[in-house]
C-alpha positions in Angstrom: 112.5 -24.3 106.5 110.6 -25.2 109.4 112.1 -26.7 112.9 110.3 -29.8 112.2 111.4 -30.4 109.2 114.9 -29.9 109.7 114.6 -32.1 112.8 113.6 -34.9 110.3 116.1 -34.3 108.0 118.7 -34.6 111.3 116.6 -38.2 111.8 117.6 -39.2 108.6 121.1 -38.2 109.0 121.3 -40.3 112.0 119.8 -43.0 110.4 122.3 -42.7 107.7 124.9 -42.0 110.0 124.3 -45.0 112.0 123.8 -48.0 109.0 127.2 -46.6 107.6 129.0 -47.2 111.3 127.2 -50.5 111.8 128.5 -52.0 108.1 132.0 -50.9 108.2 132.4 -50.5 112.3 133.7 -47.2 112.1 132.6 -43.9 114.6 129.1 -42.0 113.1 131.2 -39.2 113.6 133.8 -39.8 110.0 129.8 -39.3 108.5 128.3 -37.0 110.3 130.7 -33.8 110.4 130.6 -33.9 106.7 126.9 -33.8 106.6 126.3 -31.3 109.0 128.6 -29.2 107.4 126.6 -29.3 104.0 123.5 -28.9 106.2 124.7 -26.4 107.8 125.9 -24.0 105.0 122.0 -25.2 102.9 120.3 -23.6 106.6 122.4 -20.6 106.1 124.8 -20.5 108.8 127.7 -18.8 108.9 130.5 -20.4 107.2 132.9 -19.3 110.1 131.2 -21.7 112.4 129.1 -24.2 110.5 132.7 -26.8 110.7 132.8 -25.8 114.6 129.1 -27.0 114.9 129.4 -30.1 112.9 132.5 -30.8 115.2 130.8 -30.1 118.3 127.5 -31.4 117.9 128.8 -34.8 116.2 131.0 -35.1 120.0 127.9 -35.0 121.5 126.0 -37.5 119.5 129.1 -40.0 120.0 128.3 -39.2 123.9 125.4 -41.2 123.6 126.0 -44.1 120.6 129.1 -44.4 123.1 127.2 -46.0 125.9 125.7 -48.5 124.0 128.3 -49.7 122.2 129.8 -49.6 125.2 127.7 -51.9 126.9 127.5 -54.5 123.4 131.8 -54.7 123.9 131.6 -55.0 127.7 129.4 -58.2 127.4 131.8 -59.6 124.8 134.6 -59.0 127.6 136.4 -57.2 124.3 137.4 -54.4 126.8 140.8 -53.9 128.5 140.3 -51.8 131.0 143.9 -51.9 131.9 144.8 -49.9 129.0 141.6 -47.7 128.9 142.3 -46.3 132.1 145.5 -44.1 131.8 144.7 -43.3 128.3 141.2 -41.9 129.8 143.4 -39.7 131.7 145.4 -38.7 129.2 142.5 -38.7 126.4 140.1 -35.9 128.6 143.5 -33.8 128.6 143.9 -33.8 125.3 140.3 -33.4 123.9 140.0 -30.3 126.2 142.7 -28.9 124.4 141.8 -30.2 120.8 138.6 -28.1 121.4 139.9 -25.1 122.1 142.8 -25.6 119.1 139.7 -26.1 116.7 138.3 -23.1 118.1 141.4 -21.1 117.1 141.1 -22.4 113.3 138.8 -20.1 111.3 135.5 -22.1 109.6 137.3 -22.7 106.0 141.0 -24.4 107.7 138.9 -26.5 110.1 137.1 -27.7 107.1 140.5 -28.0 104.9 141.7 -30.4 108.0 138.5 -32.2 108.3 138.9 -32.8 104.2 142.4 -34.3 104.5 141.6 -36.2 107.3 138.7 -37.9 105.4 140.9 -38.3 102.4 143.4 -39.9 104.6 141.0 -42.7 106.1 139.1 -43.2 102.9 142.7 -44.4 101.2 143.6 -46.4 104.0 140.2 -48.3 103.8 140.6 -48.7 100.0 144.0 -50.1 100.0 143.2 -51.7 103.5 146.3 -50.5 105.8 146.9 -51.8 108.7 150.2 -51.4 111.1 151.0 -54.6 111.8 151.8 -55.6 115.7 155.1 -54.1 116.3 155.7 -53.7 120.5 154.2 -54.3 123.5 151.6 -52.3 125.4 153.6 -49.5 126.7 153.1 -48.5 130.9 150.6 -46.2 132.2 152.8 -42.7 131.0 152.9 -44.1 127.2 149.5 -44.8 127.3 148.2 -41.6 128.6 150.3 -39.6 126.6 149.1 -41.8 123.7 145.3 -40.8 124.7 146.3 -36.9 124.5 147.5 -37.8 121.3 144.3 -39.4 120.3 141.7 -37.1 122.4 143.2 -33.9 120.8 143.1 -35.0 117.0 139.9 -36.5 117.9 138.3 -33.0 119.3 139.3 -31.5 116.3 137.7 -33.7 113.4 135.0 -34.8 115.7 135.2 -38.4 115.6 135.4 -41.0 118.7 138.6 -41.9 117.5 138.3 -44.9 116.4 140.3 -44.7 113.2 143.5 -43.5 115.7 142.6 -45.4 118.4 142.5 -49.1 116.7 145.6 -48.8 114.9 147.4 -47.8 117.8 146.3 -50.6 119.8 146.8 -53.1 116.9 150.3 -52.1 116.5 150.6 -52.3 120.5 150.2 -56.3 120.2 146.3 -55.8 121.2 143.9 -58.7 119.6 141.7 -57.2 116.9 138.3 -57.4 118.8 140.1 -55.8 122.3 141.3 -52.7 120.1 137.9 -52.4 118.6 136.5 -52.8 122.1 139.1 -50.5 124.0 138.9 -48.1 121.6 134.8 -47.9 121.8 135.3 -47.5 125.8 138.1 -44.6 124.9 135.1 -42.8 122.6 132.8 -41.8 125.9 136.0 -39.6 127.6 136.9 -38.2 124.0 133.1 -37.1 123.2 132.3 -35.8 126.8 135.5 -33.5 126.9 135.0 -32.6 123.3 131.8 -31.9 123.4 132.3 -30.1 127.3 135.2 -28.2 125.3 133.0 -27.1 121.9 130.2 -25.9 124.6 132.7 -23.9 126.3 134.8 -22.4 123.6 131.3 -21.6 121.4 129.6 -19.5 124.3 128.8 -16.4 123.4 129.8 -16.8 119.7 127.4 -13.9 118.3 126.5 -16.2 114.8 124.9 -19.2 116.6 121.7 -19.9 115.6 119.0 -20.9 118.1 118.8 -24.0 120.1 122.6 -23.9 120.5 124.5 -24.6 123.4 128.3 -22.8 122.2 129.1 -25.2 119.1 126.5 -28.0 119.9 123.0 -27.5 117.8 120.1 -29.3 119.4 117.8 -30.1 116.7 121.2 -31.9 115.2 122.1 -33.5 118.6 118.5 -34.8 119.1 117.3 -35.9 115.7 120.7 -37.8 115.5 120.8 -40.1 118.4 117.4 -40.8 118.1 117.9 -43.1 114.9 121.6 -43.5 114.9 121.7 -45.7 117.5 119.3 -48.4 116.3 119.9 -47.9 112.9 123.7 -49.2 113.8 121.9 -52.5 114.7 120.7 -52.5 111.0 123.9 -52.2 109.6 125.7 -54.6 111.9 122.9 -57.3 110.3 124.1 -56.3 107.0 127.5 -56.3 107.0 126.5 -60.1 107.3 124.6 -60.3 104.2 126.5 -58.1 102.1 129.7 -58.4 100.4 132.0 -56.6 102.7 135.0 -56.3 100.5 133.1 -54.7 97.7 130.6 -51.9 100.4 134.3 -51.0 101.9 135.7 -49.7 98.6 132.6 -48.3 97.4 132.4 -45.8 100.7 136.7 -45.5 101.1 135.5 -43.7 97.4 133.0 -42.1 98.6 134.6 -40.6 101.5 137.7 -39.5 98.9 135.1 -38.0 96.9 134.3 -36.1 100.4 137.2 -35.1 101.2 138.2 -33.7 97.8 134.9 -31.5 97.9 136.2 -30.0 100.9 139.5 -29.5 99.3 138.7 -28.0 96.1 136.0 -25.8 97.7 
């Protein structure tokens, strides 16, 4: 297969990747590592790092989708930065060492985590799960150790933590469109130390293939965020058109379906 052609393939993915996260407002990321690990395997790649790659390079898509959604929530003044600040402390911490746990995990239990943790968000979207408000925002030490929480499990299943991140906040007594906001701001400091981390803790690994920087594949990276990124705009306008209730339980199954394939394999 040629680099072109898996470069389109990668556009298609983002595309994918990006309507998906736009309809149901969740991270690219819940999509993408999945993917890339089935892409990964078809391009022959070893199985001891193709779960490592989709980790890392889907951190370092979520560096760039980030920014933009960043800049959609900041205009809505949906961000608290009072509470994004000491978890960013507490979230680069934690990512950094998420990224070198999921570095310590060989290719077949990173993927049986990634599986579960799929599993896990696709039954709380079906049966729609929610914590509901049950304290106050805790001070600057709670919150920050609440972002290492969030940063390290992030780094590992390669998400912006938005599934972790929102429910936290929710339960914290944070209005829905704040904790969707706050929790888009705390995806920039997860996917920059995540992805910093997969960079890191890949260098030198003797199974890359080429155009890899440690765990992050460029072809991936790049064919990703170009279509990802507007193709979220697609799927925002749908979710208005659609019916909402019916799209979520038709992808919480897919995404059991997912995570069972990982299981049983």
């Amino acid at each position: 297969m040629s680099l072109l052609s898996v470069f389109a393939i990668y556009m298609v993915l983002g595309a994918f990747a990006g309507t998906l996260a736009g309809l149901f407002g969740i991270g690219g990321g819940l999509i993408i590592v999945p993917v890339l690990i089935f892409s990964f395997g078809a391009q022959g790649f070893s199985s001891e790092i193709a779960a490592h790659m989709a980790v890392g390079t889907s951190l370092a898509t979520i560096v760039f989708t980030s920014l933009s959604s960043i800049r959609s929530h900041h205009g809505h003044r949906a961000i608290r930065w009072d509470i994004f600040r000491p978890m960013a402390f507490g979230i680069i911490v934690g990512a950094l060492i998420g990224a070198w746990t999921a570095a310590l995990l060989s290719g077949a239990a990173l993927e049986l985590i990634i599986g579960l943790f799929v599993i896990l968000v696709g039954l709380k979207m079906l049966f729609n799960v929610n914590p509901s408000p049950g304290r106050n925002v805790a001070g600057k030490p709670g919150l920050a150790t609440a972002g290492a929480g969030i940063g390290w499990a992030s780094a590992i299943f390669g998400i912006g933590g938005g599934a972790l991140t929102v429910p936290y906040l929710s339960w914290s007594n944070v209005r829905m469109q704040q904790a969707v906001g706050t929790s888009a701001a705390c995806g920039l400091p997860i996917a920059i130390a995540g992805a910093v981390g997969n960079a890191w803790t890949g260098w030198g690994e003797p199974a890359l293939p080429e155009y890899s920087l440690g765990f992050i594949y460029f072809p991936a990276l790049i064919g990703i965020i170009l279509t990802s990124v507007l193709f979220a705009r697609v799927g925002a306008n749908l979710a208005h058109r659609l019916n909402a209730k019916v799209l979520k339980r038709v992808f919480a199954i897919m995404l059991l379906l997912v995570g069972l394939r990982f299981l049983l394999s």
